[in-house]
C-alpha positions as CSV (number, residue, x, y, z in Angstrom):
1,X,-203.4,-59.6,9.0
2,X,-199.8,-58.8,7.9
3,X,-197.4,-56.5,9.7
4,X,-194.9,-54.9,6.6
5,X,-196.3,-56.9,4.2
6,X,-194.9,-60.5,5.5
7,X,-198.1,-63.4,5.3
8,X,-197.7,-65.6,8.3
9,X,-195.6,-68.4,9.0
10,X,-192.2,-70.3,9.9
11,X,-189.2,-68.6,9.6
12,X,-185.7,-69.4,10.4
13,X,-183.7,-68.5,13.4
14,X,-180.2,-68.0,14.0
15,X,-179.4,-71.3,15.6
16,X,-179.6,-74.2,13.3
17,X,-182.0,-76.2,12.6
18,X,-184.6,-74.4,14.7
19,X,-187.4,-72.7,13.2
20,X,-190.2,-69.8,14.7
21,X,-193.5,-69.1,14.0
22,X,-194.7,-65.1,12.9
23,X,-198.0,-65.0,13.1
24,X,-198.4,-62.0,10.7
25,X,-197.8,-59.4,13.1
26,X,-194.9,-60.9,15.6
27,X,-192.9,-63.5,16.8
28,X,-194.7,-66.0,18.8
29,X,-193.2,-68.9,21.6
30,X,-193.9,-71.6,18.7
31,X,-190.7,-72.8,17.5
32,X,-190.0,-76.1,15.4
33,X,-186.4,-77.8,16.5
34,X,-185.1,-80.1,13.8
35,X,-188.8,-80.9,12.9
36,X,-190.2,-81.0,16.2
37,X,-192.9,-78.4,17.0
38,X,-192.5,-77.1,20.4
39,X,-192.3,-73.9,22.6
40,X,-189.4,-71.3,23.9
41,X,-189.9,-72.2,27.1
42,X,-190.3,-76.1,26.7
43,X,-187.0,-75.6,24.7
44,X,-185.2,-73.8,27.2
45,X,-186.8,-76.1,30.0
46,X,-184.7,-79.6,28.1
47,X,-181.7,-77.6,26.8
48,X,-180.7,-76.7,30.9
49,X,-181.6,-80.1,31.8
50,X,-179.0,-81.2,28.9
51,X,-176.3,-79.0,30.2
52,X,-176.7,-80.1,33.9
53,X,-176.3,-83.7,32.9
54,X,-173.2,-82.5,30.9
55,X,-171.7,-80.0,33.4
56,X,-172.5,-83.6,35.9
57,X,-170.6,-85.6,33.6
58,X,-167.7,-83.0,33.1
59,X,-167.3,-82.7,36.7
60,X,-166.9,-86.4,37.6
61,X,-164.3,-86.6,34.8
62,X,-162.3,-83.6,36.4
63,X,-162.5,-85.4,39.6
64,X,-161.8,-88.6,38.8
65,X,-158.9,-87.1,36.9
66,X,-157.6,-85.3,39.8
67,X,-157.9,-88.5,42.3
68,X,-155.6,-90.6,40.0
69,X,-153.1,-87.8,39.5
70,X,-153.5,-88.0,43.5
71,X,-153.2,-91.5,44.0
72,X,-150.4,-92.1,41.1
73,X,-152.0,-94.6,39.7
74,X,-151.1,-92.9,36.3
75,X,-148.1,-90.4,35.4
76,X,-149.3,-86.4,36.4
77,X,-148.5,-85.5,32.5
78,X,-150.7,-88.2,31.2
79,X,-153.6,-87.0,33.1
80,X,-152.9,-83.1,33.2
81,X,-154.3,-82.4,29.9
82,X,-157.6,-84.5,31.3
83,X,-158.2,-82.0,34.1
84,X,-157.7,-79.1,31.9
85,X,-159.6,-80.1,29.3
86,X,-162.6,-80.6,31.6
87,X,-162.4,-78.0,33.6
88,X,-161.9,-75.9,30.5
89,X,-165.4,-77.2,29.0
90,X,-167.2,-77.1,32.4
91,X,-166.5,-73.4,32.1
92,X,-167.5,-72.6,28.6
93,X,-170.4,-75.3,28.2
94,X,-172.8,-72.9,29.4
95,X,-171.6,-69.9,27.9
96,X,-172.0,-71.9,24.7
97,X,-174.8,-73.1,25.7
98,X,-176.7,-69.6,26.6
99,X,-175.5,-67.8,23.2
100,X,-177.7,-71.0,21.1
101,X,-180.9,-70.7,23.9
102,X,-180.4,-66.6,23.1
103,X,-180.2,-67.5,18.9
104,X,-182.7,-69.2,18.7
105,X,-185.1,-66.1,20.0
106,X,-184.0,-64.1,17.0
107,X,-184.8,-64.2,13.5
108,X,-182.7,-64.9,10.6
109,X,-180.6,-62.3,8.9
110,X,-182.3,-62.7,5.6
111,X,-184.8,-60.7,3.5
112,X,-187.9,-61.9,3.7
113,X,-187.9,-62.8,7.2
114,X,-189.7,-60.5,9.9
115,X,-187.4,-58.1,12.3
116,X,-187.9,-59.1,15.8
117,X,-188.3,-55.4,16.6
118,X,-191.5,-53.8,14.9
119,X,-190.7,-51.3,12.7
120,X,-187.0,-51.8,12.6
121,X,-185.3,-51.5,9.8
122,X,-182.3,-53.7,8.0
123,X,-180.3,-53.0,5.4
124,X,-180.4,-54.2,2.1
């Protein structure tokens, strides 16, 4: 069965690389990252277990950086730009990180690939 005339299939999303199934009449969990076949959820599930080991690792740099400002063991301007770089990135990692797990829900901007809301309509 096809809903507005579009057969079944993979489609692209709008995060790279990362592919979703239609079944004919919507969008289902089945998504294919770089040519691995899994599911939203599963995808979602090892994307926050990525950022927690990055947001782990970001935060022991911005510590460790702020104990040898502390303890002198290197100049204050050598390691300023250390502790604001990380604490920067432990800030925006996971709004970065929540735009790509909300891209990869949407469909491509392209004709010939399903809307994500039935009977919405995009311009040509």
């Amino acid at each position: 069965m096809r809903a507005n005339g579009i057969a079944a299939g993979w489609f692209e999303t709008r995060r790279r690389g990362t592919l979703r199934w239609w079944d004919g009449t919507q969008w289902t969990d089945r998504i294919a990252v770089r040519g691995r076949e899994t599911t939203l959820s599963d995808d979602r599930a090892a994307v926050r277990r990525q950022l927690l080991l990055c947001e782990i690792v970001l935060a022991a740099v911005l510590v460790g950086a702020i104990l040898i400002a502390f303890w002198g063991a290197m100049p204050v301007v050598v390691v300023r730009p250390v502790i604001v770089a990380a604490g920067t990135a432990l800030v925006i990692v996971p709004f970065l990180i929540a735009q790509q797990l909300r891209l990869v829900t949407l469909p491509a901007r392209r004709r010939g690939v399903p809307e994500s809301r039935p009977g919405a309509s995009r311009p040509r």
